[in-house]
Backbone and ligand atoms as CSV (ligand in chain L), in Angstrom:
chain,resi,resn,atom,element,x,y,z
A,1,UNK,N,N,113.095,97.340,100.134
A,1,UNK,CA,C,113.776,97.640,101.389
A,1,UNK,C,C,115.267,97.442,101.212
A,2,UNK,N,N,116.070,98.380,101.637
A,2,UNK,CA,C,117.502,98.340,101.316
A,2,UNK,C,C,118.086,97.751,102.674
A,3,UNK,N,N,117.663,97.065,103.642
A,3,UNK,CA,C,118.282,96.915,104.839
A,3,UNK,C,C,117.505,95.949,105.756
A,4,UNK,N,N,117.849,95.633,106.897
A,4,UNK,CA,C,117.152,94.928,107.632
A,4,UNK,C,C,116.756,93.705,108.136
A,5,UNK,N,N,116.660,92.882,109.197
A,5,UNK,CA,C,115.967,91.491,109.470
A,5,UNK,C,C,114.844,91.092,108.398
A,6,UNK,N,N,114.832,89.899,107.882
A,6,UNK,CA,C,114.119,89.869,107.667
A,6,UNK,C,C,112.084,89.820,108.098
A,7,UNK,N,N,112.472,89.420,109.352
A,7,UNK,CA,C,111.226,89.558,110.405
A,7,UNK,C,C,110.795,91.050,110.405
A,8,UNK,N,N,111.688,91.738,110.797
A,8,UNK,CA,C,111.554,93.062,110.314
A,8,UNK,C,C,111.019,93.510,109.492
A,9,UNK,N,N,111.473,93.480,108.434
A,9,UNK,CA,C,111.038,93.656,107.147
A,9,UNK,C,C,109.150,93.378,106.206
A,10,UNK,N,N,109.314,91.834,106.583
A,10,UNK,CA,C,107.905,91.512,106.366
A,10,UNK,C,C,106.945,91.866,107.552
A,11,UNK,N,N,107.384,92.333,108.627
A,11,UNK,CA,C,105.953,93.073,109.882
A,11,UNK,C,C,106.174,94.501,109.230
A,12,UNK,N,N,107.047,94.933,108.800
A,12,UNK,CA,C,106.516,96.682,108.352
A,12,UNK,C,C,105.889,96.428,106.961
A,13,UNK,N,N,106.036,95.391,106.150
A,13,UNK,CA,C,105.330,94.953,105.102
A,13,UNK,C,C,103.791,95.071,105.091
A,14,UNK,N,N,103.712,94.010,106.078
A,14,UNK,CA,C,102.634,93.618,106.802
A,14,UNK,C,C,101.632,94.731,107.382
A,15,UNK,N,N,102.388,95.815,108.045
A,15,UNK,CA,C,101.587,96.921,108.491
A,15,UNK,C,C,101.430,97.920,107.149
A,16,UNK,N,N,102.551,97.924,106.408
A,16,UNK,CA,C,101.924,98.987,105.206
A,16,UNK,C,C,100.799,98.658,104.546
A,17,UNK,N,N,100.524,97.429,104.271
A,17,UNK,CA,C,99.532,96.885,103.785
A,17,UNK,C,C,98.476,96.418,103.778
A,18,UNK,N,N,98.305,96.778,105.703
A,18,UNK,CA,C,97.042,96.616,106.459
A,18,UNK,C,C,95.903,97.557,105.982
A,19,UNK,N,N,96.798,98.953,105.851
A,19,UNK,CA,C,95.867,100.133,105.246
A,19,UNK,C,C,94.622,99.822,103.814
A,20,UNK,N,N,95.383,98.909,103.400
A,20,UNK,CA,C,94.713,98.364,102.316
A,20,UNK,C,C,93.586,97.329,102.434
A,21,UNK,N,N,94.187,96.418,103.010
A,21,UNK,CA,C,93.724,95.236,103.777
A,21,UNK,C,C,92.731,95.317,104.350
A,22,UNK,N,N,92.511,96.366,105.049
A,22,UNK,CA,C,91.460,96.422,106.201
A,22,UNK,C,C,90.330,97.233,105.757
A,23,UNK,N,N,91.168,97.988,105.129
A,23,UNK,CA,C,89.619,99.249,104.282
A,23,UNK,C,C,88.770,98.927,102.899
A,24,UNK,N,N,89.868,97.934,102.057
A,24,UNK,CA,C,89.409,97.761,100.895
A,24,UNK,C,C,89.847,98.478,99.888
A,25,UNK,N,N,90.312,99.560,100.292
A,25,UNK,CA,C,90.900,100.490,99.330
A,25,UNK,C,C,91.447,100.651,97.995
A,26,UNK,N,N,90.664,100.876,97.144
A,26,UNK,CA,C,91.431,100.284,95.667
A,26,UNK,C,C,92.728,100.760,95.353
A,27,UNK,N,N,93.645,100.195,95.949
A,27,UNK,CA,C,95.102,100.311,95.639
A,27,UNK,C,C,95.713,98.964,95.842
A,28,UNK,N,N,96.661,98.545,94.946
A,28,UNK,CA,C,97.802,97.743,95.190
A,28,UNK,C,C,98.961,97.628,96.067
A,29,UNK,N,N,99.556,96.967,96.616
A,29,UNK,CA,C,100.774,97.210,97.062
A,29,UNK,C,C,101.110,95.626,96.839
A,30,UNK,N,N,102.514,95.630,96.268
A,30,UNK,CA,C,103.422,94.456,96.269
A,30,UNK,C,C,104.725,94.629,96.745
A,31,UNK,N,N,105.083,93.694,97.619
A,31,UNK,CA,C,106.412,93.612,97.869
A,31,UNK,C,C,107.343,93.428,96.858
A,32,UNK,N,N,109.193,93.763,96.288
A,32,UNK,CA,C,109.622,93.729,95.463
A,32,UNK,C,C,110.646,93.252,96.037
A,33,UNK,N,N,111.681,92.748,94.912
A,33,UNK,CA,C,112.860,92.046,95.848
A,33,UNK,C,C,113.906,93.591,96.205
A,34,UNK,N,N,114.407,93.139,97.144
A,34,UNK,CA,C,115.555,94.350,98.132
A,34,UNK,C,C,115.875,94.650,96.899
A,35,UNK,N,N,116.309,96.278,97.108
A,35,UNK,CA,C,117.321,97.431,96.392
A,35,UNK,C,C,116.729,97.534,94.596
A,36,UNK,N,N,115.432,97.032,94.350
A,36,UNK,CA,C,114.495,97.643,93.369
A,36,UNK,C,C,114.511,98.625,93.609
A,37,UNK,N,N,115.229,99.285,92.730
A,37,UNK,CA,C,114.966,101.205,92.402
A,37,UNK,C,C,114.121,101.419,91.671
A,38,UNK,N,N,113.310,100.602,90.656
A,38,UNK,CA,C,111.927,100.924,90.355
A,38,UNK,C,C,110.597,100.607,91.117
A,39,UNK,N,N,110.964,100.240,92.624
A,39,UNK,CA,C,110.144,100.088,93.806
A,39,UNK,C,C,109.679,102.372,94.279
A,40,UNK,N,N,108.320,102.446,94.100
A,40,UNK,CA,C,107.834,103.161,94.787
A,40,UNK,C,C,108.069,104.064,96.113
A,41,UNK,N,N,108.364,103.106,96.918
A,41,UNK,CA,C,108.438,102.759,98.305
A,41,UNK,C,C,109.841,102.692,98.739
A,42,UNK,N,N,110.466,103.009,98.850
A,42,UNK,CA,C,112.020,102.549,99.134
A,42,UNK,C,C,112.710,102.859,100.504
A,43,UNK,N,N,112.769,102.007,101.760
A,43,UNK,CA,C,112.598,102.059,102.954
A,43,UNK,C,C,113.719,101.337,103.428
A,44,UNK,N,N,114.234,102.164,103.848
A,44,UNK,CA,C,115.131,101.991,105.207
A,44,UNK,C,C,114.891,102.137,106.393
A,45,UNK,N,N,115.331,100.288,107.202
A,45,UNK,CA,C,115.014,100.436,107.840
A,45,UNK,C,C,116.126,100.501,109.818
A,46,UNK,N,N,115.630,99.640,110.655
A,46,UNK,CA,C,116.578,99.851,112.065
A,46,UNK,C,C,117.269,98.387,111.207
A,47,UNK,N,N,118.408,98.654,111.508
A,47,UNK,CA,C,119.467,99.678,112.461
A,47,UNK,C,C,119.768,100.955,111.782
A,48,UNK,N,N,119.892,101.051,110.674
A,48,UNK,CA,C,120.995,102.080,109.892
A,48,UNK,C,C,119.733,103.283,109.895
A,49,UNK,N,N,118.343,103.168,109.885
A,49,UNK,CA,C,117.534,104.612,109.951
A,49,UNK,C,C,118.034,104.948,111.378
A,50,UNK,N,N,117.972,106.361,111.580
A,50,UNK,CA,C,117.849,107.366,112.628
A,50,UNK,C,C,117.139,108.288,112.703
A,51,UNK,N,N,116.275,107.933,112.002
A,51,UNK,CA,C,114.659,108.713,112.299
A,51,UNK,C,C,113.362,108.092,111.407
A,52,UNK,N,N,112.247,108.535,112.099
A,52,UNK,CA,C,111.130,108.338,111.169
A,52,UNK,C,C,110.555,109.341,110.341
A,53,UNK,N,N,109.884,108.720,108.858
A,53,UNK,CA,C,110.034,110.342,108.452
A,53,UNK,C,C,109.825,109.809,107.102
A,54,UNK,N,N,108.723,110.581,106.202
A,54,UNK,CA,C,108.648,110.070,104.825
A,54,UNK,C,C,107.865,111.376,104.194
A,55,UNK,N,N,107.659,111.203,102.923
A,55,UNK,CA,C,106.556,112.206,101.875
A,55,UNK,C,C,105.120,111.841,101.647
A,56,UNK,N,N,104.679,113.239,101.994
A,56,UNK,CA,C,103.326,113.102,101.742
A,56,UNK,C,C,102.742,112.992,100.479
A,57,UNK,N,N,102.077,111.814,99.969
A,57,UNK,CA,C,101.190,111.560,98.974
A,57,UNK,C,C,102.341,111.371,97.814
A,58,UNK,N,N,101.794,111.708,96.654
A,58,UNK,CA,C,102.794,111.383,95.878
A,58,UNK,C,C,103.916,112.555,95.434
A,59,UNK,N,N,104.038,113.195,96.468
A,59,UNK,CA,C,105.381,113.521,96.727
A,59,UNK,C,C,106.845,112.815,96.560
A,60,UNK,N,N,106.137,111.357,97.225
A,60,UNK,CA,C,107.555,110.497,97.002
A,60,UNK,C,C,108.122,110.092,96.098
A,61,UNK,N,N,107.576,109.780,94.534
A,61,UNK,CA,C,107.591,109.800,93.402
A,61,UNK,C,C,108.375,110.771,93.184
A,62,UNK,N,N,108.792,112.120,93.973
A,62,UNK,CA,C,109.991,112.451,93.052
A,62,UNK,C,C,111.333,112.909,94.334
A,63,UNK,N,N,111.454,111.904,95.035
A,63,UNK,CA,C,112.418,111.996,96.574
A,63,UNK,C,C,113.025,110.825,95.963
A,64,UNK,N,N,114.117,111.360,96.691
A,64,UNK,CA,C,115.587,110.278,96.558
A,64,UNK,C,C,115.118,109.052,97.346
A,65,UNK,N,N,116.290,108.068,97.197
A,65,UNK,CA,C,116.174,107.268,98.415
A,65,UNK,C,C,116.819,107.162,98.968
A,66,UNK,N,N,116.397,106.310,100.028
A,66,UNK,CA,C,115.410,106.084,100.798
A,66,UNK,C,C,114.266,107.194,100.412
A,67,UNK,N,N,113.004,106.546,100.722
A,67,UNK,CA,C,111.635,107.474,100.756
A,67,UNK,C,C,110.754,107.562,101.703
A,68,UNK,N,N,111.500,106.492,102.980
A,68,UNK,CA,C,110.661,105.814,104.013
A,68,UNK,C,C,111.497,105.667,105.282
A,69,UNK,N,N,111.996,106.160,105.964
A,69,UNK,CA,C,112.517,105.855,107.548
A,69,UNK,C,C,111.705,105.566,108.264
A,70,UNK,N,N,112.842,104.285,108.631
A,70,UNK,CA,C,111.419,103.747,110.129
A,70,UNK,C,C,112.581,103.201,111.073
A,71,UNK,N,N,112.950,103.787,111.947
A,71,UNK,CA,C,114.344,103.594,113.339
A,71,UNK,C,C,113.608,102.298,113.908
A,72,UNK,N,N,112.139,102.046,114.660
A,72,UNK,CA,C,111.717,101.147,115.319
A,72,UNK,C,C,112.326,99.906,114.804
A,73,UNK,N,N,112.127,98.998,116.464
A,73,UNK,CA,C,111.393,97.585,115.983
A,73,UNK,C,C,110.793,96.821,116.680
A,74,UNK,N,N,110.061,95.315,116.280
A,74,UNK,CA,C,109.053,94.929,116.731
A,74,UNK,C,C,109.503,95.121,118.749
A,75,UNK,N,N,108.625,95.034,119.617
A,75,UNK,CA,C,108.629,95.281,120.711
A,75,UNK,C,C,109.119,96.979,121.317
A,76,UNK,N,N,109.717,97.136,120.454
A,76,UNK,CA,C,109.856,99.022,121.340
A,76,UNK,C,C,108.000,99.535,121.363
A,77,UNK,N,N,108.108,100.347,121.709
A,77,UNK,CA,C,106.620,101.032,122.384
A,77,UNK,C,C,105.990,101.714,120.354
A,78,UNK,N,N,106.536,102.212,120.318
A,78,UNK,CA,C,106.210,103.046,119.211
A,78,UNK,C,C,106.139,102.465,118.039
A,79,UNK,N,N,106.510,101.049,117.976
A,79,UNK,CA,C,106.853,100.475,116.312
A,79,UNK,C,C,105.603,100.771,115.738
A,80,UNK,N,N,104.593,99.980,115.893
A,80,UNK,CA,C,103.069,99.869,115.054
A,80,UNK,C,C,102.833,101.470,114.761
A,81,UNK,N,N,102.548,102.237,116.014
A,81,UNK,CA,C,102.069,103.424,115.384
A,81,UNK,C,C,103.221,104.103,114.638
A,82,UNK,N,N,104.162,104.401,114.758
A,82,UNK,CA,C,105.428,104.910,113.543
A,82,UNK,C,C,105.029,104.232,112.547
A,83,UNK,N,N,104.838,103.045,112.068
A,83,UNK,CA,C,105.058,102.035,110.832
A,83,UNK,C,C,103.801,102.463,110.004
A,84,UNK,N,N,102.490,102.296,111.009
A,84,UNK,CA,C,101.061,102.543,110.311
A,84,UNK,C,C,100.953,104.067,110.097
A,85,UNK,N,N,101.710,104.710,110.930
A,85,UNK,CA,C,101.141,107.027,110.790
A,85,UNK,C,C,101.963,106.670,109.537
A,86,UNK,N,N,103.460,106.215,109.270
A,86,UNK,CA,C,104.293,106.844,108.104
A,86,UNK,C,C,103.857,106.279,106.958
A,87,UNK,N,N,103.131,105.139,106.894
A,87,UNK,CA,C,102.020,104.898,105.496
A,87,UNK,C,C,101.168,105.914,105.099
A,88,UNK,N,N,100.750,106.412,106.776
A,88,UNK,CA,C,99.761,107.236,106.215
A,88,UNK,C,C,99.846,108.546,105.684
A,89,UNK,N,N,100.823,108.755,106.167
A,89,UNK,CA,C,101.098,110.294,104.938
A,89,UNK,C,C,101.756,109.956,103.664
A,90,UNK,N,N,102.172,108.611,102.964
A,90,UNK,CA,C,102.230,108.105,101.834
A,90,UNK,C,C,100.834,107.977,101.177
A,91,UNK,N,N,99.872,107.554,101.858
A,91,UNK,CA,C,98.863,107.304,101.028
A,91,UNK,C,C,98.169,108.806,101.362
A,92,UNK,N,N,98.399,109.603,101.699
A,92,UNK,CA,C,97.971,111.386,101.264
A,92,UNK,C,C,97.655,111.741,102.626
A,93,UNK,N,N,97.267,111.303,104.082
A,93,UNK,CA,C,96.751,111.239,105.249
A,93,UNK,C,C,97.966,111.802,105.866
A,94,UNK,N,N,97.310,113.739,106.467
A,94,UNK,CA,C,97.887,114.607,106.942
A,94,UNK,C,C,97.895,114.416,108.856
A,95,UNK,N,N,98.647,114.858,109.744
A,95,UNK,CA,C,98.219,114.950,110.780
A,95,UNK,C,C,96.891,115.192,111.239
A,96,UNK,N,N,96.427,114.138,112.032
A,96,UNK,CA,C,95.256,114.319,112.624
A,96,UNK,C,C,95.035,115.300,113.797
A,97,UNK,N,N,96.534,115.705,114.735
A,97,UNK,CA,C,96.091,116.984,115.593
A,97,UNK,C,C,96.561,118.314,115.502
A,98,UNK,N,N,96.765,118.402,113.686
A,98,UNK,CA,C,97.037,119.464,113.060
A,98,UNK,C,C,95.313,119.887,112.456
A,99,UNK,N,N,94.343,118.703,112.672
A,99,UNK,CA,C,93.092,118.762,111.719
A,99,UNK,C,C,92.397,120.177,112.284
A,100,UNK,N,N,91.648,121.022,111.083
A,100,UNK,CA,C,91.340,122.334,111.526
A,100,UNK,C,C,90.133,122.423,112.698
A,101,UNK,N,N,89.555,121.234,112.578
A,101,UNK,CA,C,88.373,120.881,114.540
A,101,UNK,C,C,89.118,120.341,115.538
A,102,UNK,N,N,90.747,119.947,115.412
A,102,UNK,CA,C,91.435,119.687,116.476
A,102,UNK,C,C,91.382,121.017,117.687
A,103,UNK,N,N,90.841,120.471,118.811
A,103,UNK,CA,C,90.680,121.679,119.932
A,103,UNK,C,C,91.818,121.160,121.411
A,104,UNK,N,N,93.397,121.207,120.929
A,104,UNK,CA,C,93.975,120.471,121.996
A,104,UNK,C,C,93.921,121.404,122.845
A,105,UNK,N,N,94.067,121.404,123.958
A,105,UNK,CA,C,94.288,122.536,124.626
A,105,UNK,C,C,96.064,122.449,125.653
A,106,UNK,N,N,96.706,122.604,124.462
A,106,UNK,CA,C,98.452,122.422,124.834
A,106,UNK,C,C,98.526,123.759,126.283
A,107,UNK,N,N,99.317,123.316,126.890
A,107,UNK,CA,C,99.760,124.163,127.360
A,107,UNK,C,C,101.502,124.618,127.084
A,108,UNK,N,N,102.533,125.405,128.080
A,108,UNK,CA,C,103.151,126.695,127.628
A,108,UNK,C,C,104.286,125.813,127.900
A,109,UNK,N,N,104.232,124.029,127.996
A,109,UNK,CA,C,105.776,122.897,128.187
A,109,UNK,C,C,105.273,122.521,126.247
A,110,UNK,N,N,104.287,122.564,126.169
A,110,UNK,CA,C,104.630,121.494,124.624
A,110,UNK,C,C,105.354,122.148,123.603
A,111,UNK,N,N,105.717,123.506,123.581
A,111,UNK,CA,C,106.344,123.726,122.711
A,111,UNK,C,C,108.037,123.206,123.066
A,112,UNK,N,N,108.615,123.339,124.238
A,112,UNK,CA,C,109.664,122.345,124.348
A,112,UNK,C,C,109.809,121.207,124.171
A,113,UNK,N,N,108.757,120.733,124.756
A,113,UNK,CA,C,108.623,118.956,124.905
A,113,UNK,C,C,108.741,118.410,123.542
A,114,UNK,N,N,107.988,119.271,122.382
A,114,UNK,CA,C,108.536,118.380,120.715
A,114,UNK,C,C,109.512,119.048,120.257
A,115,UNK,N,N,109.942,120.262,120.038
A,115,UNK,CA,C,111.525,120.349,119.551
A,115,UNK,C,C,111.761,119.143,120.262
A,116,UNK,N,N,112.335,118.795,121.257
A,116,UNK,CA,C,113.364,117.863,122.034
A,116,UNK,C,C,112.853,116.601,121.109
A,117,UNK,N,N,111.646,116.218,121.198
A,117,UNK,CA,C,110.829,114.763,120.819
A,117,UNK,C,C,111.277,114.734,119.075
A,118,UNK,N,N,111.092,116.155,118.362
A,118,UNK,CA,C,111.486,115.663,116.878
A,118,UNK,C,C,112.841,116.182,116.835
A,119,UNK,N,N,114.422,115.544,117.849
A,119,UNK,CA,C,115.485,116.066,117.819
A,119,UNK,C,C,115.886,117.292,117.532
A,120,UNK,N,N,115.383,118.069,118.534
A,120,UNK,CA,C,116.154,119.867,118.368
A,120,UNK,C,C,115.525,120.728,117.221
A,121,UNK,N,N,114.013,120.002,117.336
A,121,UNK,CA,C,113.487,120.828,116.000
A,121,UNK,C,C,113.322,122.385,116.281
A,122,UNK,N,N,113.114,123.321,115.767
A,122,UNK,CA,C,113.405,124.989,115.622
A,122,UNK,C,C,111.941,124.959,116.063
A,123,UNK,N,N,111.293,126.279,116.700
A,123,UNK,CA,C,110.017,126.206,116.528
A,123,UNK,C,C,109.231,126.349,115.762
A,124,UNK,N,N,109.636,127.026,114.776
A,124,UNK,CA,C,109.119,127.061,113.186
A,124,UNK,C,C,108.303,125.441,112.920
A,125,UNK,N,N,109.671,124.613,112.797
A,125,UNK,CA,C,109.547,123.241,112.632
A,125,UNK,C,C,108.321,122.929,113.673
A,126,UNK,N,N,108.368,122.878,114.761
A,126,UNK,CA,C,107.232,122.533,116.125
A,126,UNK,C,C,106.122,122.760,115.564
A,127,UNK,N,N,105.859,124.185,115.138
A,127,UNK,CA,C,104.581,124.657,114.239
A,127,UNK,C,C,103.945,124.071,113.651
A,128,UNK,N,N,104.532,123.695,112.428
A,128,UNK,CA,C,104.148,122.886,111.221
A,128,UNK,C,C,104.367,121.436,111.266
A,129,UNK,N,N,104.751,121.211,112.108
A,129,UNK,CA,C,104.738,119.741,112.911
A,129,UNK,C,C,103.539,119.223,113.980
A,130,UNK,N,N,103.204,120.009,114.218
A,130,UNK,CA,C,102.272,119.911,115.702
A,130,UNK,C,C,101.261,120.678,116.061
A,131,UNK,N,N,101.895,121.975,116.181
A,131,UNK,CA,C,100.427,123.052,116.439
A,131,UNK,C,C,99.798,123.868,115.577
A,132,UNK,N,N,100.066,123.963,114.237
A,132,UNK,CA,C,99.441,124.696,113.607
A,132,UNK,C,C,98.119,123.716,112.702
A,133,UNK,N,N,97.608,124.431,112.209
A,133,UNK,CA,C,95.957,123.278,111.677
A,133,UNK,C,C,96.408,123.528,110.668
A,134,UNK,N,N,95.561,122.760,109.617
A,134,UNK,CA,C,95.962,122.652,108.668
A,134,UNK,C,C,94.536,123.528,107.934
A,135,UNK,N,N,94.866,124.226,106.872
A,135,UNK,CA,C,94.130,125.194,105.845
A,135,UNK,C,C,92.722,124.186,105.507
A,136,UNK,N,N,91.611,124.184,105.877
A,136,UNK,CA,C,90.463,122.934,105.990
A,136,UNK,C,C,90.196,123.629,103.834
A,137,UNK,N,N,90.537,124.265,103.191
A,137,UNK,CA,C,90.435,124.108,101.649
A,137,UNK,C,C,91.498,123.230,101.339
A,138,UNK,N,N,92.558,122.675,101.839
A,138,UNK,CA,C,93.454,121.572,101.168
A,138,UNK,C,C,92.879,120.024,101.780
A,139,UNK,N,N,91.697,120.120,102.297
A,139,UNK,CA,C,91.778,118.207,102.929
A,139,UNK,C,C,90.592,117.671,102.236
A,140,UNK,N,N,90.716,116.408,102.653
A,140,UNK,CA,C,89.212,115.801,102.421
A,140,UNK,C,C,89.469,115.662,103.907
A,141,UNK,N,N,88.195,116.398,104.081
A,141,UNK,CA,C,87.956,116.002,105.812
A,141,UNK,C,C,86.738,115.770,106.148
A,142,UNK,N,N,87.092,114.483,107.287
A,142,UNK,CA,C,85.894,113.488,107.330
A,142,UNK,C,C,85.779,113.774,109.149
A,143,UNK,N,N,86.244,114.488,109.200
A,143,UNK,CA,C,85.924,115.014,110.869
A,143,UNK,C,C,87.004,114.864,111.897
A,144,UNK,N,N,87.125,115.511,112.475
A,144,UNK,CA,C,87.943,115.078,113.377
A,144,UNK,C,C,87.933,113.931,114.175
A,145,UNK,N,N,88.990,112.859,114.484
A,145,UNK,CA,C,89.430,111.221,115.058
A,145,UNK,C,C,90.239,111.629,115.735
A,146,UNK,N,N,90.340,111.208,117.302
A,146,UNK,CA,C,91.444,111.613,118.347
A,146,UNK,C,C,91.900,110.396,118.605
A,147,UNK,N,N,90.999,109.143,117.480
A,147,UNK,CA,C,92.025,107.568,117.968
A,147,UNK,C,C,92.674,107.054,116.622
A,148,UNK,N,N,92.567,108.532,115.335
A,148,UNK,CA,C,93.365,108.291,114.737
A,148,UNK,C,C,95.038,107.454,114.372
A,149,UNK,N,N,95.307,106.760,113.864
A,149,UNK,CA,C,96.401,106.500,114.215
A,149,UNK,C,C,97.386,107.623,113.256
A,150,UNK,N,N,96.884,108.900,112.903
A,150,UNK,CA,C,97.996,109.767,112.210
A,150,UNK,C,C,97.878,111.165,113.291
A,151,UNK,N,N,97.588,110.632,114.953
A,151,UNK,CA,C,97.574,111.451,115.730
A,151,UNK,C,C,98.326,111.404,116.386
A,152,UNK,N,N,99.053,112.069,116.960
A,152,UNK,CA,C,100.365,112.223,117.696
A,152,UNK,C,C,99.627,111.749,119.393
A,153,UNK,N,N,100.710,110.785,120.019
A,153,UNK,CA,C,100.325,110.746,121.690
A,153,UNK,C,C,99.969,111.922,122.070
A,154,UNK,N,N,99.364,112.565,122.686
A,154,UNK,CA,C,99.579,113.556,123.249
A,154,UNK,C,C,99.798,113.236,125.104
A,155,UNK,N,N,99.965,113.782,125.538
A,155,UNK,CA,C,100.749,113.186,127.041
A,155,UNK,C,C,99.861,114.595,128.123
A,156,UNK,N,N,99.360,113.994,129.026
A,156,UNK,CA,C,98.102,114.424,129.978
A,156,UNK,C,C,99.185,115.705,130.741
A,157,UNK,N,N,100.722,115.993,130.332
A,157,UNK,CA,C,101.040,116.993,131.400
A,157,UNK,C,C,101.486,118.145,130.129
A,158,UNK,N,N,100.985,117.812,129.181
A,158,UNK,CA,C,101.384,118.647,127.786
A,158,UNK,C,C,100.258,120.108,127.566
A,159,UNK,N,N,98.748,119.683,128.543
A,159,UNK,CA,C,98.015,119.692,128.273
A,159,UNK,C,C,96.974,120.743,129.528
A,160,UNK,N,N,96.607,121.983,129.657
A,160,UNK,CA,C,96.086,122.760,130.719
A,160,UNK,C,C,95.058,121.949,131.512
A,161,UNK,N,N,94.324,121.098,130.954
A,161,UNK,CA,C,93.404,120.140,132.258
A,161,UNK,C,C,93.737,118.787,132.110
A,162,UNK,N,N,95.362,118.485,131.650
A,162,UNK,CA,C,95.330,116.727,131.727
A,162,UNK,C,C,94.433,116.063,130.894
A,163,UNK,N,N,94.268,116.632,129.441
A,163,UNK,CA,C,93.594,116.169,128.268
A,163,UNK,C,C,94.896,115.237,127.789
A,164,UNK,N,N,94.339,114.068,127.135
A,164,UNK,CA,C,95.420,113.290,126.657
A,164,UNK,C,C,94.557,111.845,125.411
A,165,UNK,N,N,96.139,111.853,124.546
A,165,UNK,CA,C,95.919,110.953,124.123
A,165,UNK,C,C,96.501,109.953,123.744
A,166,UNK,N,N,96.218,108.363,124.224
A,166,UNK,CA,C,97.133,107.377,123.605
A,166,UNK,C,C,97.646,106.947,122.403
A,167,UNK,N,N,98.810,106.067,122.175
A,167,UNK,CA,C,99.615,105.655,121.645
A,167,UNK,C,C,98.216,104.885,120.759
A,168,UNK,N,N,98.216,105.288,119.686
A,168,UNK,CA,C,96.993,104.954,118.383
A,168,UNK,C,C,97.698,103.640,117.821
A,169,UNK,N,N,97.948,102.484,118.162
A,169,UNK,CA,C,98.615,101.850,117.908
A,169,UNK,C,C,97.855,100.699,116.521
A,170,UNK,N,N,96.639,101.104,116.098
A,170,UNK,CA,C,95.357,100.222,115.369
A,170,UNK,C,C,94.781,101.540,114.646
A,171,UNK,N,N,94.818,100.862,113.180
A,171,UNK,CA,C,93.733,102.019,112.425
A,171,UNK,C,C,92.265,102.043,112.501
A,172,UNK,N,N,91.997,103.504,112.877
A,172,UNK,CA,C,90.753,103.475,113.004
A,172,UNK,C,C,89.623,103.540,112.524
A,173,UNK,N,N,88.231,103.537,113.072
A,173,UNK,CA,C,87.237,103.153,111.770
A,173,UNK,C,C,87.519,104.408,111.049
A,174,UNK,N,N,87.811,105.700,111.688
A,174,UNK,CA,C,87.674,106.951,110.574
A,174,UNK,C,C,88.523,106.580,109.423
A,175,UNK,N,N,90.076,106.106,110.156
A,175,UNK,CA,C,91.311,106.191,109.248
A,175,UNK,C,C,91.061,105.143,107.765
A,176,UNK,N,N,90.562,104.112,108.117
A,176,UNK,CA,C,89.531,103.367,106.962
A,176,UNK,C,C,88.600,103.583,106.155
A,177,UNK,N,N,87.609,104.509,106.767
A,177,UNK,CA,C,86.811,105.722,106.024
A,177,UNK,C,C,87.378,106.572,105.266
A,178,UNK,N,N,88.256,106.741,105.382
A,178,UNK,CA,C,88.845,107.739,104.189
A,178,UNK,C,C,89.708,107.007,103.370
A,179,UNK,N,N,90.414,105.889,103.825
A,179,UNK,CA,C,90.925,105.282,102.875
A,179,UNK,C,C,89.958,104.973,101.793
A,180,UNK,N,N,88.702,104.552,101.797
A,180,UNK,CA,C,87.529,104.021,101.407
A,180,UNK,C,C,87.116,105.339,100.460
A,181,UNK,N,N,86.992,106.698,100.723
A,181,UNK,CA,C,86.340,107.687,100.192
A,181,UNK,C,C,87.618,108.148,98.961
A,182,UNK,N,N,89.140,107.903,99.667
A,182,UNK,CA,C,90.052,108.565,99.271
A,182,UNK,C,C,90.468,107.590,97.380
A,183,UNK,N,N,90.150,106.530,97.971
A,183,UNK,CA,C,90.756,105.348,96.495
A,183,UNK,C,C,89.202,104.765,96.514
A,184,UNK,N,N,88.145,105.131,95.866
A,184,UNK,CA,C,86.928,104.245,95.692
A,184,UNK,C,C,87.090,103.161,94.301
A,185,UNK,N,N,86.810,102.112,94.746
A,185,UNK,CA,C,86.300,101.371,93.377
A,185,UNK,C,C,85.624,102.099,92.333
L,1,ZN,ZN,ZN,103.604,112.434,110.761
């Protein structure tokens, strides 16, 4: 970590490593001392990030650094789920309401409502951010999870009958299930 409280620091520790922790997952993770450039992981964090935002799978292995933005901190609304979703597309775990059995039923505000939400994104960006599924020949897919925590809130006025979903703030049994299928002993 190039930045940060230390309290800070060891709770996003703490949450990267829950993924592990909790599933069993045969992977390592060690903390390294600050500004290791042969650290994996290389995360910046609040104050100096201004967004959240990392590489999928081992993608990051060949990204500059930082490799990891995380703006939150402990007590804002969003920390846990930002901290635990942006592990999860490090450890290969794509959007969950991009998944190809995701059936949201958005209505004709959500395409505004996330440009604005991922800062002035283009709709192109919105697309491939949010509403488009993902090609079901690139996943291991273990079914669709709407308490995923690599699922976006979705918000009950986004939505043609007030379908909604909360702030995934805890990984779920699926999101553990695949950790489990994804790194087996
Ligand atoms: Zn994401």
């Amino acid at each position: 970590m190039s930045n940060g409280r230390e309290a800070l620091k060891a709770r996003i520790y703490e949450l990267g490593r829950s993924w592990i922790d909790l599933s069993g997952a045969n992977l390592l993770m060690e903390r390294v001392e600050d500004n290791d450039q042969s650290a994996e992981i290389r995360i910046c964090c609040a104050p100096e990030a201004y967004l959240n935002g990392t590489h999928l799978g081992t993608n990051i292995l060949e990204s500059g650094s930082p490799n990891l933005m995380l703006c939150f901190e402990p007590g804002e609304e969003l920390f846990e789920f930002t901290v635990l979703h942006e592990f999860g597309h490090i450890f290969g775990l794509d959007h969950e309401h991009q998944h190809p059995e995701a059936d949201i039923p958005w209505n004709d505000r959500a395409m505004q409502y996330y440009a604005r939400e991922l800062g002035g994104a283009s709709e192109e960006e919105v697309r491939k951010q949010v509403f488009n599924k993902r090609p079901s020949a690139d996943l291991v897919n273990i079914g669709y999870d709407p308490h995923s925590v690599m699922h976006y809130p979705v918000e009950p006025f986004l939505t043609t009958n007030g379908w909604r979903v909360g702030i995934n703030a805890e990984l779920s049994e699926k999101d553990l299930s695949f950790m489990r299928e994804a790194y087996p002993h």
